[in-house]
C-alpha positions as a printed NumPy array, in Angstrom:
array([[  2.805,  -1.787,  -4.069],
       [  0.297,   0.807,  -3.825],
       [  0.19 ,   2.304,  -7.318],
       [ -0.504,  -0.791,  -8.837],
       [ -2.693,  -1.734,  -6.162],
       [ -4.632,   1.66 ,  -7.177],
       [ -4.214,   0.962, -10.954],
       [ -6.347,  -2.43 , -10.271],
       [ -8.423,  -0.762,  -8.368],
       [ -9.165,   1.522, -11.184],
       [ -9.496,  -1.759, -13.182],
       [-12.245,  -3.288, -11.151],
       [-14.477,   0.144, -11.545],
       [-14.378,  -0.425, -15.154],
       [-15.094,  -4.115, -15.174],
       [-18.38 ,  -2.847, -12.616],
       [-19.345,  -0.473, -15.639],
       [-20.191,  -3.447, -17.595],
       [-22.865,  -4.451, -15.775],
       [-24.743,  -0.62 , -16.314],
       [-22.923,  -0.475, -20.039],
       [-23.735,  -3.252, -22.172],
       [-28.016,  -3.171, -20.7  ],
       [-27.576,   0.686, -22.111],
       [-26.215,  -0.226, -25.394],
       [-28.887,  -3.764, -25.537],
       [-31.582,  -0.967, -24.947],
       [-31.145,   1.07 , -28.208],
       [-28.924,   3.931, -27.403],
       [-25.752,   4.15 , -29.243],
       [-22.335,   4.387, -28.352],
       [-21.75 ,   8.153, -28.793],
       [-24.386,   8.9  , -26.939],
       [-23.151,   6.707, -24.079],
       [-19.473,   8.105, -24.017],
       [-20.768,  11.614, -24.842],
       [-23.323,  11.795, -21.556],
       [-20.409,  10.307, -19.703],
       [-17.929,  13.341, -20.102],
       [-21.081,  15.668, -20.55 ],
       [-21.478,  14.266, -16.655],
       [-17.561,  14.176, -15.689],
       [-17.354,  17.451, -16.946],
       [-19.873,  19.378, -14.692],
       [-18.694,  17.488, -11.764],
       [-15.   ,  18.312, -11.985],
       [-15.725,  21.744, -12.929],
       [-14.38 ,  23.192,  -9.324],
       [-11.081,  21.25 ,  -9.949],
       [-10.643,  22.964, -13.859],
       [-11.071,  26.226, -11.6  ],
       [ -8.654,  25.163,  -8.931],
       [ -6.132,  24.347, -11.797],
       [ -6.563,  27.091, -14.209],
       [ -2.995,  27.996, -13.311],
       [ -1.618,  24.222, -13.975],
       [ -3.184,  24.249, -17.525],
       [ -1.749,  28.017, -18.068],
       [  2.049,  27.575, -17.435],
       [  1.861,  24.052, -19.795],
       [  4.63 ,  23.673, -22.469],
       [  3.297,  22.858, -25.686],
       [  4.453,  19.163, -25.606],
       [  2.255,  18.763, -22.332],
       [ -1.036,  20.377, -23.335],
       [ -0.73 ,  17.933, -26.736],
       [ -0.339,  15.317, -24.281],
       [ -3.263,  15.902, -22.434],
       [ -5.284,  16.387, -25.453],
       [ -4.295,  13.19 , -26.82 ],
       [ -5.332,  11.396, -23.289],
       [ -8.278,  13.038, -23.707],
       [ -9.678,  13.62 , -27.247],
       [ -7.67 ,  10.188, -28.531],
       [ -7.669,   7.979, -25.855],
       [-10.59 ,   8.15 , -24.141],
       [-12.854,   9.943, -26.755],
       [-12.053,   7.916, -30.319],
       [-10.016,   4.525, -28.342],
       [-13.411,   4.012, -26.669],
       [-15.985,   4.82 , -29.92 ],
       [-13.245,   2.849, -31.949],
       [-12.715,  -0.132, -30.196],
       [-16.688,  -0.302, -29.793],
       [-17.191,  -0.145, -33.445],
       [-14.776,  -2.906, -34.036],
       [-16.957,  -5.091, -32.641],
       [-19.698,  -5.012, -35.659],
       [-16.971,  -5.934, -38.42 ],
       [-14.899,  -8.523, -36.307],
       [-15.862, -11.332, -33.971],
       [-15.388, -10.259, -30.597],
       [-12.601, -12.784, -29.357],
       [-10.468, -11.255, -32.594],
       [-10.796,  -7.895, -31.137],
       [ -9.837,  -8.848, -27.668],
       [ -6.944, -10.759, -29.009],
       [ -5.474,  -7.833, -31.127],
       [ -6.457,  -5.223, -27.439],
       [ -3.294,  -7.473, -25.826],
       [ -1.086,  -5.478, -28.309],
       [ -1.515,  -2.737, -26.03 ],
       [  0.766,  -3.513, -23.336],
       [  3.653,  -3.52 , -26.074],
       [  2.88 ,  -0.009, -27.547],
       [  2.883,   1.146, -24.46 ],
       [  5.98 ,  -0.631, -23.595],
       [  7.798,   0.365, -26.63 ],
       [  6.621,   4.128, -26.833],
       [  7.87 ,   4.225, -22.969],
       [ 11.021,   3.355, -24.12 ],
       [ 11.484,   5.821, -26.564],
       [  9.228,   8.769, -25.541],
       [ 10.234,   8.406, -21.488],
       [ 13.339,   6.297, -21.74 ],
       [ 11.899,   3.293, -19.603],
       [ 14.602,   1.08 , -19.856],
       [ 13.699,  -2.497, -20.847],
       [ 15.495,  -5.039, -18.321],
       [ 15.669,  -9.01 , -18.34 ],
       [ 13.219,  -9.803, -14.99 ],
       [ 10.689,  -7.169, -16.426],
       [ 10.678,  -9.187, -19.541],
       [ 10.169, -12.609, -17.614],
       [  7.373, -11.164, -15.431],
       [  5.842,  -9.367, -18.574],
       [  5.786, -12.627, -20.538],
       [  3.581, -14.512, -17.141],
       [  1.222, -11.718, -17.345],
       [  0.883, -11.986, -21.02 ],
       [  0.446, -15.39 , -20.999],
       [ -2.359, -15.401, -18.536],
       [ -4.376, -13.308, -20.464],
       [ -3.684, -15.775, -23.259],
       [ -4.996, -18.809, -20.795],
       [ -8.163, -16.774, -19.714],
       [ -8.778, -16.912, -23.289],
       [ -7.905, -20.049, -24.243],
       [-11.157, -21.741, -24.511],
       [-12.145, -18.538, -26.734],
       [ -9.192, -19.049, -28.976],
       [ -9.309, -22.923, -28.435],
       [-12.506, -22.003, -30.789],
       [-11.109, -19.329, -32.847],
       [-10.205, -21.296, -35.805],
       [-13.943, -23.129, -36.922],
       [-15.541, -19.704, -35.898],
       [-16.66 , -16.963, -37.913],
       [-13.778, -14.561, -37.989],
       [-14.977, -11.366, -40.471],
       [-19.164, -10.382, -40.804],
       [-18.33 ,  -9.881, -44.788],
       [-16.171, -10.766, -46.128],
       [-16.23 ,  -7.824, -48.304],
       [-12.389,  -6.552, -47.994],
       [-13.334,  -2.759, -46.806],
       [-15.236,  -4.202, -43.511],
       [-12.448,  -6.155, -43.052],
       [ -9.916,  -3.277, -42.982],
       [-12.674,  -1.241, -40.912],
       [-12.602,  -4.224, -38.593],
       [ -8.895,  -4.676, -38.184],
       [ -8.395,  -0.187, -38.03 ],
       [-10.584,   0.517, -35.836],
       [ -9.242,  -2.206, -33.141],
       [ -5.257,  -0.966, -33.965],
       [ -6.457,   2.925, -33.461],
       [ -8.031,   1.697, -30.204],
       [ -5.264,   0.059, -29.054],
       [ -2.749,   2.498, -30.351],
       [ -4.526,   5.097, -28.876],
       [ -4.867,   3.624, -25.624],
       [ -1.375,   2.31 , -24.748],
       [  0.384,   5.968, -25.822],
       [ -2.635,   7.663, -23.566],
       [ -0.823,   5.185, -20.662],
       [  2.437,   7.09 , -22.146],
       [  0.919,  10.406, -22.066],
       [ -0.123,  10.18 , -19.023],
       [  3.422,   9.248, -17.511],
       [  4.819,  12.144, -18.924],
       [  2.718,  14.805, -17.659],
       [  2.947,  13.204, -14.283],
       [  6.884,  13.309, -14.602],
       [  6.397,  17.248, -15.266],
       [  4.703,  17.19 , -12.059],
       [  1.236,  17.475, -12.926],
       [ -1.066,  17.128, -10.409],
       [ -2.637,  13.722, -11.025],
       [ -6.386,  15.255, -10.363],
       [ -5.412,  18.255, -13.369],
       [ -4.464,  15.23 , -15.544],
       [ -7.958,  13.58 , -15.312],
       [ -9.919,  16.736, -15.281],
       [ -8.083,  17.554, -18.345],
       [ -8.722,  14.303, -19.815],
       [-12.601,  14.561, -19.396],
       [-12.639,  18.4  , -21.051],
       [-10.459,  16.878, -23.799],
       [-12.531,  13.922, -24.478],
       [-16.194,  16.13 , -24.489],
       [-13.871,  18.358, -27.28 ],
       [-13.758,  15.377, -29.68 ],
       [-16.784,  14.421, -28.496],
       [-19.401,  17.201, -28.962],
       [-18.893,  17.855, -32.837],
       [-19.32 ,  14.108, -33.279],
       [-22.479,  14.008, -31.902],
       [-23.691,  17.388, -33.797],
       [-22.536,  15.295, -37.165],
       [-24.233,  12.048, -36.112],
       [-27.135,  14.09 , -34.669],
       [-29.261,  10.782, -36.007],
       [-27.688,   8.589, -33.11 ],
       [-29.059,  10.344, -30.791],
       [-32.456,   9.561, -28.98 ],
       [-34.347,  10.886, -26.099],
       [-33.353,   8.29 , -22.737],
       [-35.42 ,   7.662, -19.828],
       [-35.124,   9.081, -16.926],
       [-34.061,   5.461, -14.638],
       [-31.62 ,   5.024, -17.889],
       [-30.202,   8.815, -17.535],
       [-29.429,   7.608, -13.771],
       [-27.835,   4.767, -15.14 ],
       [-25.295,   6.804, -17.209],
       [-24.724,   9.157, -14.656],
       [-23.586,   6.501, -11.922],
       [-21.462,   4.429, -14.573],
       [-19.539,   7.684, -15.334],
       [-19.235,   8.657, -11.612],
       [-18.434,   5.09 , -10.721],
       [-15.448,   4.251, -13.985],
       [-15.308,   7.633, -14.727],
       [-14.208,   9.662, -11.589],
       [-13.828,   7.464,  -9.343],
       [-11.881,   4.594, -11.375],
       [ -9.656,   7.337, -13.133],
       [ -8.449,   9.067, -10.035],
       [ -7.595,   5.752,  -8.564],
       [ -5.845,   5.161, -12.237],
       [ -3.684,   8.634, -12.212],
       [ -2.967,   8.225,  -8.528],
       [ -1.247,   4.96 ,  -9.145],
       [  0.418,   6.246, -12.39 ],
       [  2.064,   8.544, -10.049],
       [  4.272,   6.066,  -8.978],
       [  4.616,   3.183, -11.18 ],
       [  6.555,   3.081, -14.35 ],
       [  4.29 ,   3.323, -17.869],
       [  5.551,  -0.253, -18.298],
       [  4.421,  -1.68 , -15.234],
       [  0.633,   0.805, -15.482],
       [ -0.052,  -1.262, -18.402],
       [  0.464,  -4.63 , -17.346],
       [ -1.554,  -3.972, -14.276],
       [ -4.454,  -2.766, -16.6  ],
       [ -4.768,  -6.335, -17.943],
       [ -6.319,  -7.28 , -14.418],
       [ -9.335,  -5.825, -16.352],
       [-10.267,  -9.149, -17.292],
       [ -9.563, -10.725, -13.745],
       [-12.174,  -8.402, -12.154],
       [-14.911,  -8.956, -14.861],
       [-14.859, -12.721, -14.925],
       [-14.751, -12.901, -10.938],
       [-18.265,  -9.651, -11.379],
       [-19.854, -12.03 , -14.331],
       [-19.469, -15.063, -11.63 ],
       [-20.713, -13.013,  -8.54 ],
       [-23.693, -10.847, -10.099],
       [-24.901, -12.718, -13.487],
       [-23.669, -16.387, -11.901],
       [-21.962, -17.142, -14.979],
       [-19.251, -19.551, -13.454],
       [-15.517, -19.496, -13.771],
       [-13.569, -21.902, -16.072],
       [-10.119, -23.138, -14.552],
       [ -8.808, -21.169, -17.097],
       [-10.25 , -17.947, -15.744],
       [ -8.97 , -18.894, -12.538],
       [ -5.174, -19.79 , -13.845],
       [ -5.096, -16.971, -16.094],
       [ -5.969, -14.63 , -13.349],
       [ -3.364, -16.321, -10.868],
       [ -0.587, -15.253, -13.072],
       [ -2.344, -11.941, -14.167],
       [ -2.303, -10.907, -10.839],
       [  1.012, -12.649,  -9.386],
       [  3.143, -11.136, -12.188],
       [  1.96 ,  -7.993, -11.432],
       [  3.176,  -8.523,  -7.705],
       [  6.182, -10.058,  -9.223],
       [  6.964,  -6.787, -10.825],
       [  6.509,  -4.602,  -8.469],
       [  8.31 ,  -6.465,  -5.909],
       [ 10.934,  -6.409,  -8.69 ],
       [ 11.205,  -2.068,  -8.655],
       [ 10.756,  -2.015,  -5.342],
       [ 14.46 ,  -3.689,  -4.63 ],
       [ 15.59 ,  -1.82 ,  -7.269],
       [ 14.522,   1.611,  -5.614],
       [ 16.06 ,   0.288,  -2.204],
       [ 19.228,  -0.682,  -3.949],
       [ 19.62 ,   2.815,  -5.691],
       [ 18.761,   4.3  ,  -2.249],
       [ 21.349,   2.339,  -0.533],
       [ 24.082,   2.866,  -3.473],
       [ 23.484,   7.008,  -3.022],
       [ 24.184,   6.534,   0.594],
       [ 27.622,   5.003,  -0.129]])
């Protein structure tokens, strides 16, 4: 139970770094500049742990260092700025709708990339989890069809609208993948994350010396701001995230991510008393239930491949 335990763990940091995110982006400064202080600040802090594995990243087969760049550079550099962008072409519920493809890229690419077989009870506990991110949604979607879906309806910001949301979500289920991998070439979860940050400050720093314009002089309290939020989702949320991917299947990683929502509606209730809708509380029932559900579910499979080796 304890990697996915972690994994939602991991998942309630990043619903926290809503509450220092979205006041950051309401106050002017853009998203690049957000992300970019983020690894700027990740960066420096991990530097001691790039030193400690400077051996780790040496002896990496080709296959793994691409890996690590794509966590990196793809997933957490252009899946963030991508999936932020979305939201100024498509209404927001679209976007969140299309992000719950991501548990079946990830699915499928574990399947073919790591050979995660695809079993009967995963599918049944998959489709519970699904389906209660569908009913936290519901009165959202309930909506959907008299609402506004496109901000033009000129065809290119539609296409914008719709690609940037599919590269996000692309890019973040095979980062899941990615990650799985290098952990089953015994990575050290910690060389995995401080990879990731270098990677993602790679992509990042010659987008912000092209788009030079975006960025603006912050305040000092503001500077703080960024600083804890990347300390808070960035460090400590990712090491919780890499620690649990240790142990728990790419498929099952996934699904636990979608607790994401779980942990922000219970943060909107407790710190901006915005209440919760017996949707939010059903949905998050069988969010969190299936996720128990399946890893109850590999944990009698390990015992019963433990006990079939001793006979």
């Amino acid at each position: 139970m304890a990697g996915t335990f972690f994994i939602m763990i991991a998942c309630f940091t990043w619903a926290l770094d809503t509450l220092i995110r979205y006041p950051l982006l309401g106050a002017g400064y853009s998203t690049l500049q957000i992300v970019l202080i983020e690894h700027l600040t990740l960066v420096v802090f991990i530097a001691p742990m790039l030193w400690r594995y400077r051996h780790v990243y040496r002896h990496l087969s080709l296959v793994s260092l691409s890996c690590l760049f794509f966590i990196g550079g793809v997933g957490s550099a252009i899946g963030t700025l991508a999936f932020t962008e979305a939201f100024q072409y498509l209404n927001p519920t679209v976007v969140i709708l299309l992000q719950k493809l991501q548990p079946i890229v990830a699915i499928l690419l574990a399947f073919w990339f790591l050979k995660e077989r695809i079993e009967g009870q995963f599918l049944q506990w998959a489709a519970v989890i699904l389906l209660g991110s569908f009913v936290m949604m519901w009165p959202d979607l309930r909506h959907l069809g008299d609402a506004q879906w496109h901000y033009s309806n000129d065809s290119m910001s539609i296409i914008k609208g719709y690609g940037f949301t599919l590269i996000a979500v692309i890019a973040w289920g095979a980062a899941t993948v990615c990650g799985k991998y290098l952990s089953h070439q015994n990575v050290p979860a910690n060389a995995i994350m401080s990879g990731r940050f270098v990677a993602g400050l790679l992509v990042l720093a010659p987008l912000a010396l092209v788009q030079a314009e975006t960025l603006v002089s912050m305040q000092i309290s503001d500077l703080g701001l960024a600083i804890l939020m990347a300390l808070l989702s960035g460090f400590i949320g990712m090491w919780f995230y890499y620690q649990g991917l240790k142990t728990v299947p790419a498929q099952l990683a996934t699904l636990a991510e979608l607790s994401f929502p779980v942990f922000a509606a219970a943060i909107n209730w407790l710190f901006l008393d915005m209440g919760l809708t017996v949707y939010q509380i059903i949905g998050g029932l069988m969010l969190i239930l299936g996720n128990i559900g399946l890893r109850m579910k590999e944990l009698r499979k390990t015992e019963l491949n433990v006990v079939s080796q001793r006979i």
